[in-house]
N, CA, C and O of each residue as an XYZ file, in Angstrom:
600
protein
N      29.843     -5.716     -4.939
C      29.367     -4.376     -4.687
C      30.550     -3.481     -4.342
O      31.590     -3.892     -3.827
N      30.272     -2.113     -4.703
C      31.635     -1.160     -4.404
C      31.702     -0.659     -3.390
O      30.742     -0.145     -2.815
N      33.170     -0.723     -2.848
C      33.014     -0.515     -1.051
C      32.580      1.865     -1.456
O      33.055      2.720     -2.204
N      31.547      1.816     -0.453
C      31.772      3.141     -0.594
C      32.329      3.880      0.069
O      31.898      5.033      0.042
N      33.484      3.596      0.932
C      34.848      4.534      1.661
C      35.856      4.202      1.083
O      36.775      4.967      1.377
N      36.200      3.282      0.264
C      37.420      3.448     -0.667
C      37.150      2.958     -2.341
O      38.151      2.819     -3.045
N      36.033      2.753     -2.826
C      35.910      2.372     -3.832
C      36.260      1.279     -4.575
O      36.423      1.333     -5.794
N      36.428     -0.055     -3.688
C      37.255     -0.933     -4.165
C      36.448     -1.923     -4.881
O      35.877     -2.494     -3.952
N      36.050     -2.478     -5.972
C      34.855     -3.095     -6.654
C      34.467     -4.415     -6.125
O      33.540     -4.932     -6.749
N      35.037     -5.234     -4.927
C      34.992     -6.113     -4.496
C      34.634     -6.128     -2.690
O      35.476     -6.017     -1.798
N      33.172     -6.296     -2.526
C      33.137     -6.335     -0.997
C      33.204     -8.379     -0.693
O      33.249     -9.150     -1.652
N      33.197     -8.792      0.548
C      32.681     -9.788      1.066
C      30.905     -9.783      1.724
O      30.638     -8.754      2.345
N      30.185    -10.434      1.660
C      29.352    -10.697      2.874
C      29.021    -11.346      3.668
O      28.402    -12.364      3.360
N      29.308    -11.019      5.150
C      29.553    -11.752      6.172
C      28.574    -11.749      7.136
O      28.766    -12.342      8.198
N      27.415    -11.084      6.884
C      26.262    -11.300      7.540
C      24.747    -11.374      6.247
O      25.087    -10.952      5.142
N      23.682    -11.709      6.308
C      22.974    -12.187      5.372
C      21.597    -12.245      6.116
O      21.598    -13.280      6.783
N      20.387    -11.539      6.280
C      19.084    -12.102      7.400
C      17.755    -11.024      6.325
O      17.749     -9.973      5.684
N      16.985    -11.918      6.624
C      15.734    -11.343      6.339
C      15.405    -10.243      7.381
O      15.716    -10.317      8.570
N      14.518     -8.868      6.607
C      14.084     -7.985      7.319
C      12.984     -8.486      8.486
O      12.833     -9.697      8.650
N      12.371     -7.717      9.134
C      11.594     -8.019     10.080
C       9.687     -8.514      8.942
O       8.847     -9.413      8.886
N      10.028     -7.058      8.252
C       8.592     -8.018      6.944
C       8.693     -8.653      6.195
O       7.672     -8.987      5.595
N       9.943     -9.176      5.803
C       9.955    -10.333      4.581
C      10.215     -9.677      3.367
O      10.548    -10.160      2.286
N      10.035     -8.617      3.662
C      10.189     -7.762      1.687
C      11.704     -7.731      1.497
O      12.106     -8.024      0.371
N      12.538     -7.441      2.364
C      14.105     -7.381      1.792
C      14.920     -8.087      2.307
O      14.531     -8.941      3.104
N      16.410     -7.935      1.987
C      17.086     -8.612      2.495
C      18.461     -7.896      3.354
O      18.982     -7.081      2.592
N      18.854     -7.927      4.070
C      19.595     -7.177      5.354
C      21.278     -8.218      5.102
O      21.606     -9.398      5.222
N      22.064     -6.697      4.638
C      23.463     -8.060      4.377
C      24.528     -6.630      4.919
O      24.567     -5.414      4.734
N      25.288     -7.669      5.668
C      26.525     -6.743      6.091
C      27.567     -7.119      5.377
O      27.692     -8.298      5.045
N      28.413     -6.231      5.055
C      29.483     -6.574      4.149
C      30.883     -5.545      4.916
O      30.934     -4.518      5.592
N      31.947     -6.586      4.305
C      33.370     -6.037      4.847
C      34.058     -5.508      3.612
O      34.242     -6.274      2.666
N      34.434     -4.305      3.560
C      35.902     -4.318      2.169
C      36.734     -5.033      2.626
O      36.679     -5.001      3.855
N      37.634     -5.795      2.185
C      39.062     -6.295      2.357
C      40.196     -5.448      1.790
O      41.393     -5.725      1.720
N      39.538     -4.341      1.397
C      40.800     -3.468      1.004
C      41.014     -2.474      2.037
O      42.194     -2.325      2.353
N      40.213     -1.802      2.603
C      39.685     -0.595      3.762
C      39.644     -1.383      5.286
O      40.071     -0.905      6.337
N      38.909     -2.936      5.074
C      38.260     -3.515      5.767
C      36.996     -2.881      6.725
O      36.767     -3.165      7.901
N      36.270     -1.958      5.873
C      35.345     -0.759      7.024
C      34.070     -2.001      6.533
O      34.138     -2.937      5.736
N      33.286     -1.655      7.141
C      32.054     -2.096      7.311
C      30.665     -1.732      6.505
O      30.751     -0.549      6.175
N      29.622     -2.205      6.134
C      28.860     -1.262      6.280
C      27.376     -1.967      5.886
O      27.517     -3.178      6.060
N      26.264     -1.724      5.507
C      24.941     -2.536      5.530
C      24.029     -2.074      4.160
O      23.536     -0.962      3.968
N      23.958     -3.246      3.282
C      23.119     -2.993      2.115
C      21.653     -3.567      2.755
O      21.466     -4.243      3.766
N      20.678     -3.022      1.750
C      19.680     -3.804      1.719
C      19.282     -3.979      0.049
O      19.562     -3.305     -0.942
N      18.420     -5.333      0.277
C      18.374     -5.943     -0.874
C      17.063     -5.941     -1.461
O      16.758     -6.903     -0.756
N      15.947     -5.716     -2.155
C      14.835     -5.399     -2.336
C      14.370     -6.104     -4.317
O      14.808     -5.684     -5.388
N      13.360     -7.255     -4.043
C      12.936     -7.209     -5.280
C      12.193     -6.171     -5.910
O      11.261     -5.576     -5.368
N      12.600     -5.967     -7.023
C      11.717     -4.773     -7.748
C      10.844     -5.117     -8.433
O      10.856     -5.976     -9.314
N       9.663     -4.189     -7.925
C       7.897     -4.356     -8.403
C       7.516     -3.870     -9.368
O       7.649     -2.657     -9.535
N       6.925     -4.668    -10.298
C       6.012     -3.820    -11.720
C       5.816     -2.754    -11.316
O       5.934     -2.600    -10.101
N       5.581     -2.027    -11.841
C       4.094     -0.933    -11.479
C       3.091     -1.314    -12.124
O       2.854     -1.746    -13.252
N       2.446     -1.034    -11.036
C       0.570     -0.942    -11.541
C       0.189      0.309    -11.979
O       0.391      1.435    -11.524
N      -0.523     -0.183    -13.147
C      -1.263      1.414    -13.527
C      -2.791      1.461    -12.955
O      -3.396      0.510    -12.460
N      -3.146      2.440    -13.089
C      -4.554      2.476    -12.766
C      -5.593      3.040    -14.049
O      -5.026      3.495    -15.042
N      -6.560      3.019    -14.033
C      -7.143      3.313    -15.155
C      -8.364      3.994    -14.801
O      -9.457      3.506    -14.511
N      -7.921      5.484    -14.888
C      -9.160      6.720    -14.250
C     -10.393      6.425    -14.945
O     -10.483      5.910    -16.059
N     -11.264      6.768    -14.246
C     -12.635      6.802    -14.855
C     -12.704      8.036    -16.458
O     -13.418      7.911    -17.452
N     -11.636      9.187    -16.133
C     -11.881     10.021    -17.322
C     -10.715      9.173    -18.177
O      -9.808     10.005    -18.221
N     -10.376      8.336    -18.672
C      -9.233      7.668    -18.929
C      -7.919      8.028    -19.242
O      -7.496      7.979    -20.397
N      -7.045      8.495    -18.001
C      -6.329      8.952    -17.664
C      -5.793      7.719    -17.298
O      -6.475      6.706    -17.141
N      -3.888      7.820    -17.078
C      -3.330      7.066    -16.275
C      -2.305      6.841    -15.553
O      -1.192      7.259    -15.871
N      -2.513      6.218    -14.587
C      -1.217      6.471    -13.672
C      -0.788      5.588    -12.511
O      -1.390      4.610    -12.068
N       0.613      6.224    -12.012
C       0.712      5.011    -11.414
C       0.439      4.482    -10.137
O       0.505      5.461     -9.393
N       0.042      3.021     -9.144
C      -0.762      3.052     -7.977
C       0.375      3.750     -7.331
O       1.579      3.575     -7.520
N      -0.275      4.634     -6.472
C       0.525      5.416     -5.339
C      -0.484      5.073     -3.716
O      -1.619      5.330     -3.316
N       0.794      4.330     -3.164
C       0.138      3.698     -1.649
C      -0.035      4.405     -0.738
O      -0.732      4.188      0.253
N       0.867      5.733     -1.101
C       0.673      6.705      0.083
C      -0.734      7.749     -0.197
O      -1.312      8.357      0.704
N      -1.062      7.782     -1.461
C      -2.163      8.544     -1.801
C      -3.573      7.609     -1.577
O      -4.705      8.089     -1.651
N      -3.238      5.989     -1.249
C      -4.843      5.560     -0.748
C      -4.599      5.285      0.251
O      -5.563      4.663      0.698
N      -3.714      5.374      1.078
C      -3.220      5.285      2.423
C      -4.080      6.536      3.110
O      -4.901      6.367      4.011
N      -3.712      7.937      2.466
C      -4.248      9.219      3.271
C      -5.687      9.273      2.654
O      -6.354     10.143      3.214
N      -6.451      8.526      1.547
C      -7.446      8.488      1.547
C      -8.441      8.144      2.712
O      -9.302      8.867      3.212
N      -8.085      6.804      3.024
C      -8.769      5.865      3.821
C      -8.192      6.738      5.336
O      -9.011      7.031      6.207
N      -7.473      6.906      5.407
C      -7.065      7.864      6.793
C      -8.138      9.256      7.022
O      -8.328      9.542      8.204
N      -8.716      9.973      6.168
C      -9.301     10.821      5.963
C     -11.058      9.851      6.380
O     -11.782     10.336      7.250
N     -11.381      8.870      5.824
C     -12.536      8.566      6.311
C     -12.164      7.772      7.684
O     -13.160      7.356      8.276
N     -11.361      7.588      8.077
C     -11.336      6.947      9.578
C     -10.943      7.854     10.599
O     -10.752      7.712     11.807
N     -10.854      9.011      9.670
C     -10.238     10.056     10.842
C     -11.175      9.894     12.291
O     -12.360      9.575     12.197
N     -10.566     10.130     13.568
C     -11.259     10.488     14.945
C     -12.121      9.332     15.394
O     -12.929      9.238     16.318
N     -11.591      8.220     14.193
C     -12.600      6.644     14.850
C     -11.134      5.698     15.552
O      -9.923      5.868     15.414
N     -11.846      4.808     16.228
C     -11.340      3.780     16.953
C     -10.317      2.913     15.983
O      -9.987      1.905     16.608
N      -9.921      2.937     15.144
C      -9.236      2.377     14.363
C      -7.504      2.628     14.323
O      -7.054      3.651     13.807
N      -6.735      1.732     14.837
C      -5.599      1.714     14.865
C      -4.198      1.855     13.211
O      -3.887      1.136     12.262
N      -3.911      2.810     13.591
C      -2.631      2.649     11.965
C      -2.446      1.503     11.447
O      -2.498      1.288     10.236
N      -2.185      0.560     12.422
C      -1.402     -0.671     11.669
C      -2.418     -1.002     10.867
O      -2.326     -1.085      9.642
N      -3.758     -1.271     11.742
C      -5.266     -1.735     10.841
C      -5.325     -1.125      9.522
O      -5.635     -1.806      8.544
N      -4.988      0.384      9.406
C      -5.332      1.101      7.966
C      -3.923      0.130      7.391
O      -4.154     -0.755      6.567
N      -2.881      0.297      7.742
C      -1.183     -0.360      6.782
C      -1.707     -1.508      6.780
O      -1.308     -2.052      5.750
N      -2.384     -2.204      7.349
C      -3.002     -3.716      7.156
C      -3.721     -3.748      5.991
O      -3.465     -4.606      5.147
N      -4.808     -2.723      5.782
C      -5.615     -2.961      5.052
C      -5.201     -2.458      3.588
O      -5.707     -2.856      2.539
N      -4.297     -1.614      3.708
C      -3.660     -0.812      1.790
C      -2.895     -1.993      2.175
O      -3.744     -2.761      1.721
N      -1.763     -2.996      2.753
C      -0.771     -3.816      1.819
C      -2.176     -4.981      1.539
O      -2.422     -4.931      0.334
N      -2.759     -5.585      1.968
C      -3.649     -6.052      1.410
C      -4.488     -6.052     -0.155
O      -4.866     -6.911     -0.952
N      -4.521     -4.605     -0.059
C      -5.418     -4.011     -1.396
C      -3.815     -4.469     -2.484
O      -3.648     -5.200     -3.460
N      -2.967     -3.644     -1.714
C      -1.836     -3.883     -3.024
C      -1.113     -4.999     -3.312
O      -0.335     -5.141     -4.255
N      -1.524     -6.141     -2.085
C      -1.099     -7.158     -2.343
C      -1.511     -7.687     -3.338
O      -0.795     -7.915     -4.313
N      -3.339     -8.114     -3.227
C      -4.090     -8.211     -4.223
C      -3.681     -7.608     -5.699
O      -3.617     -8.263     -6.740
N      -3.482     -6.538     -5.578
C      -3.570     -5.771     -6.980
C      -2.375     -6.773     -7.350
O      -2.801     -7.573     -8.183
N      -1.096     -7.007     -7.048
C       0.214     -7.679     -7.591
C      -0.198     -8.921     -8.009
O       0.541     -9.516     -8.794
N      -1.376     -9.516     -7.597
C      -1.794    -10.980     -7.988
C      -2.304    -10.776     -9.017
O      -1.699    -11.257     -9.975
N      -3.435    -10.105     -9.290
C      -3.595     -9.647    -10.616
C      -3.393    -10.411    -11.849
O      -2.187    -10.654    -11.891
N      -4.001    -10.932    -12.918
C      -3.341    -11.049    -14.175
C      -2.704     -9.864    -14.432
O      -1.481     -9.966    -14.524
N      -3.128     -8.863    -14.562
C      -2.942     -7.716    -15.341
C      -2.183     -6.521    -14.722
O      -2.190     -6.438    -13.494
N      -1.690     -5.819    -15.268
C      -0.841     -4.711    -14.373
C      -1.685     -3.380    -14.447
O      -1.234     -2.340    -13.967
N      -2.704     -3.425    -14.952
C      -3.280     -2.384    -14.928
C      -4.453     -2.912    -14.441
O      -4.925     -4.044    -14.548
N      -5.055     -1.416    -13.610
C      -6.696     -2.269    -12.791
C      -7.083     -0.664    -13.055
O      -6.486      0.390    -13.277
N      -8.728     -1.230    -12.860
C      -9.580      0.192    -12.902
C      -9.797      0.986    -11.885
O      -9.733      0.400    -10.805
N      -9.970      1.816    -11.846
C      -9.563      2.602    -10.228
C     -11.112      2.269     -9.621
O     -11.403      2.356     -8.428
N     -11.711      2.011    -10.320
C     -13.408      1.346     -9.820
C     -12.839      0.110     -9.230
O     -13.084      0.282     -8.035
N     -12.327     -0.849     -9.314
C     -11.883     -1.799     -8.585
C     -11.168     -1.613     -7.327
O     -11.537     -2.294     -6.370
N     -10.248     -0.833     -7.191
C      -9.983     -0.418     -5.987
C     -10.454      0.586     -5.403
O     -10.058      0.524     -4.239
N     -11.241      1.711     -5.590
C     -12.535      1.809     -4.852
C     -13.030      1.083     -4.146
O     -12.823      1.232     -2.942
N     -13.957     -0.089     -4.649
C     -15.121     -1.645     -4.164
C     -14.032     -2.450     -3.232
O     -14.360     -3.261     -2.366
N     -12.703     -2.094     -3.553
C     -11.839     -3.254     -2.546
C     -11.690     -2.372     -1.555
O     -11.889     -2.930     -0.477
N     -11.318     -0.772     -1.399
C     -11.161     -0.265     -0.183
C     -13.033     -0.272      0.789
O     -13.166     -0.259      2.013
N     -14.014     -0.292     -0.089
C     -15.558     -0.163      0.459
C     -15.785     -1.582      1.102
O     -16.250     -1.725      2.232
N     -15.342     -2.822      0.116
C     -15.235     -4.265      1.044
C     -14.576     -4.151      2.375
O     -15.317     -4.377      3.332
N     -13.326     -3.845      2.635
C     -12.397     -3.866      3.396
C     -12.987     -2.826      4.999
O     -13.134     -3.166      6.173
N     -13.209     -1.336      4.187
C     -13.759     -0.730      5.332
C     -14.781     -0.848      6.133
O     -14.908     -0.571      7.326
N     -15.565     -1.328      5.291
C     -17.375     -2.041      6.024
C     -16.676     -3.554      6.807
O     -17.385     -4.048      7.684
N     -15.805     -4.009      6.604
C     -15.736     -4.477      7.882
C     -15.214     -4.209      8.958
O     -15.449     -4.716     10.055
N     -14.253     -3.146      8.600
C     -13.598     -2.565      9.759
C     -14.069     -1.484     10.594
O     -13.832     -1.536     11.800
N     -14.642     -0.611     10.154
C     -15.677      0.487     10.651
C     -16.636      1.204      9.854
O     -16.443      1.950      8.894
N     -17.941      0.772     10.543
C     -19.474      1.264      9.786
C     -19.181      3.332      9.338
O     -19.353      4.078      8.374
N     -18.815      3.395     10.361
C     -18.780      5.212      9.697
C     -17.249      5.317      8.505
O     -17.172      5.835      7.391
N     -16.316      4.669      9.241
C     -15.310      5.189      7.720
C     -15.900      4.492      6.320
O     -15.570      4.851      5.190
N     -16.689      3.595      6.580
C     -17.377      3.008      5.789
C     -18.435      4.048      4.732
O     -18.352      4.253      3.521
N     -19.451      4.590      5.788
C     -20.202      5.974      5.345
C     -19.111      7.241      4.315
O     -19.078      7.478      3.108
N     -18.531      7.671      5.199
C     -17.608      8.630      4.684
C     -16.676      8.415      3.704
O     -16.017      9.348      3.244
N     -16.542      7.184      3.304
C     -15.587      6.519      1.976
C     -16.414      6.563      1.147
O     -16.313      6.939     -0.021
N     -17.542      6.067      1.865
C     -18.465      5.501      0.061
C     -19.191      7.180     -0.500
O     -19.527      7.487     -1.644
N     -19.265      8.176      0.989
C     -19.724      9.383      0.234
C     -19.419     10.278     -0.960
O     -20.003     11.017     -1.753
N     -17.717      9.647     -0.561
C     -17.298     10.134     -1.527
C     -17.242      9.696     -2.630
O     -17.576     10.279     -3.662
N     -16.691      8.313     -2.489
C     -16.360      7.439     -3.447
C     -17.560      7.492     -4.445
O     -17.266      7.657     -5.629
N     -18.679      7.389     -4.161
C     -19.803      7.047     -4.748
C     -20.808      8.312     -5.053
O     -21.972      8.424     -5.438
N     -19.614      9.316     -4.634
C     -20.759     10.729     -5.265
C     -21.753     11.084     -4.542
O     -22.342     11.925     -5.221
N     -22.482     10.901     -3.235
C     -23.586     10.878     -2.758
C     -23.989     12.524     -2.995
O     -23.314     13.531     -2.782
N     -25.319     12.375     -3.504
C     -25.389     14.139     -3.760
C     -26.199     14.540     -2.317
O     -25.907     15.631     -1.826
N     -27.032     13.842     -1.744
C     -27.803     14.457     -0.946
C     -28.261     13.095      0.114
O     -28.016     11.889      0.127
N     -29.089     14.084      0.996
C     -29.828     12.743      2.045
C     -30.227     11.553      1.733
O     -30.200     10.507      2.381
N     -30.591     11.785      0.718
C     -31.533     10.226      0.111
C     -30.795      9.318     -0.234
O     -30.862      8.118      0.028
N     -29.737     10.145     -1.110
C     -28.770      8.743     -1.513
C     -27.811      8.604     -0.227
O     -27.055      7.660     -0.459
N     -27.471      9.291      1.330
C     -26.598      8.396      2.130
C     -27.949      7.846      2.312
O     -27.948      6.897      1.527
N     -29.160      7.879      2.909
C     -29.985      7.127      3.462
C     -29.969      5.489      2.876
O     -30.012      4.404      3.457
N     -29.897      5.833      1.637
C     -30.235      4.776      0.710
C     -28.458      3.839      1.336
O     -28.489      2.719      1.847
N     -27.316      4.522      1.149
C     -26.463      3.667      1.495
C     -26.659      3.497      3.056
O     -26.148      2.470      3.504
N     -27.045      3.983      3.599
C     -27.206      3.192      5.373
C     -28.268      2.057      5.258
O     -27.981      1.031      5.875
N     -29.467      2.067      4.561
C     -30.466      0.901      4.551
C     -29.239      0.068      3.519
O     -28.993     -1.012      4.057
N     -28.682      0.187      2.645
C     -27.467     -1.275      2.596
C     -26.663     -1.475      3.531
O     -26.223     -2.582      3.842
N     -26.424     -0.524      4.014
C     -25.463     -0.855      5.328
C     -26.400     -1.771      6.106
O     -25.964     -2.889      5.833
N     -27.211     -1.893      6.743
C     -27.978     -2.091      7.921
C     -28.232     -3.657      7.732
O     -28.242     -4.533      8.597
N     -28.505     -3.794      5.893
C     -28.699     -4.758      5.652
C     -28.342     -6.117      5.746
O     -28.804     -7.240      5.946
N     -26.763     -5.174      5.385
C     -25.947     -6.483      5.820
C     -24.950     -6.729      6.697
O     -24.507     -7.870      6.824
């Protein structure tokens, strides 16, 4: 790697540790030409997933856009951040297992509606209202008698 205070095409590395989540890798390196210091990180690079809109459109999964989804139906409930970052690396973990690199955005919908009904009955309500179009009383009613159900 190239030292970047003197440009010299040859560093050493003299320190080497996994991050605190496991996704990268944490390496200190010396120039021997400068001898300055300094800290890479090391990161495997991920497919992308596409998604596949209901109008069939496509694009690519963005974690921060179902991140502030699901934040929006848990808003002002008892539910802790890490729980929501728990529950999207989950979804996207899943999605990476996948055969396929592309999933239907109806699938991750039903995985964020699995996930939230166990974590809280109202972000639960307010996900699926949307998610699922509810036009009026009858149809949340109709989703609270499934709720209740199970």
């Amino acid at each position: 790697m190239k030292c970047p205070f003197c440009t010299n095409k040859e560093t050493d590395v003299i320190d080497s540790r996994d991050t605190s989540d496991l996704a990268s890798v944490r390496r200190r390196r010396e120039c021997p030409s400068c001898l300055k210091r300094f800290t890479t990180y090391e990161k495997m690079e991920e497919s992308a997933i596409i998604i596949l809109k209901k109008d069939g459109r496509r694009e690519k999964f963005d974690k921060q856009k179902l991140t502030n989804s699901i934040l929006k139906s848990v808003g002002k409930r008892p539910v802790s951040y890490e729980k929501i970052i728990d529950l999207v690396n989950g979804i996207e973990r899943d999605l990476r297992n996948r055969q396929s690199a592309e999933v239907k955005s109806t699938i991750i919908g039903e995985m964020v509606m699995k996930r939230l009904r166990k974590l809280d009955d109202i972000a639960y309500i307010r996900f699926a209202a949307v998610y699922k179009e509810l036009k009026d009383l009858n149809d949340l009613r109709k989703e609270l008698r499934g709720l209740e159900k199970k």
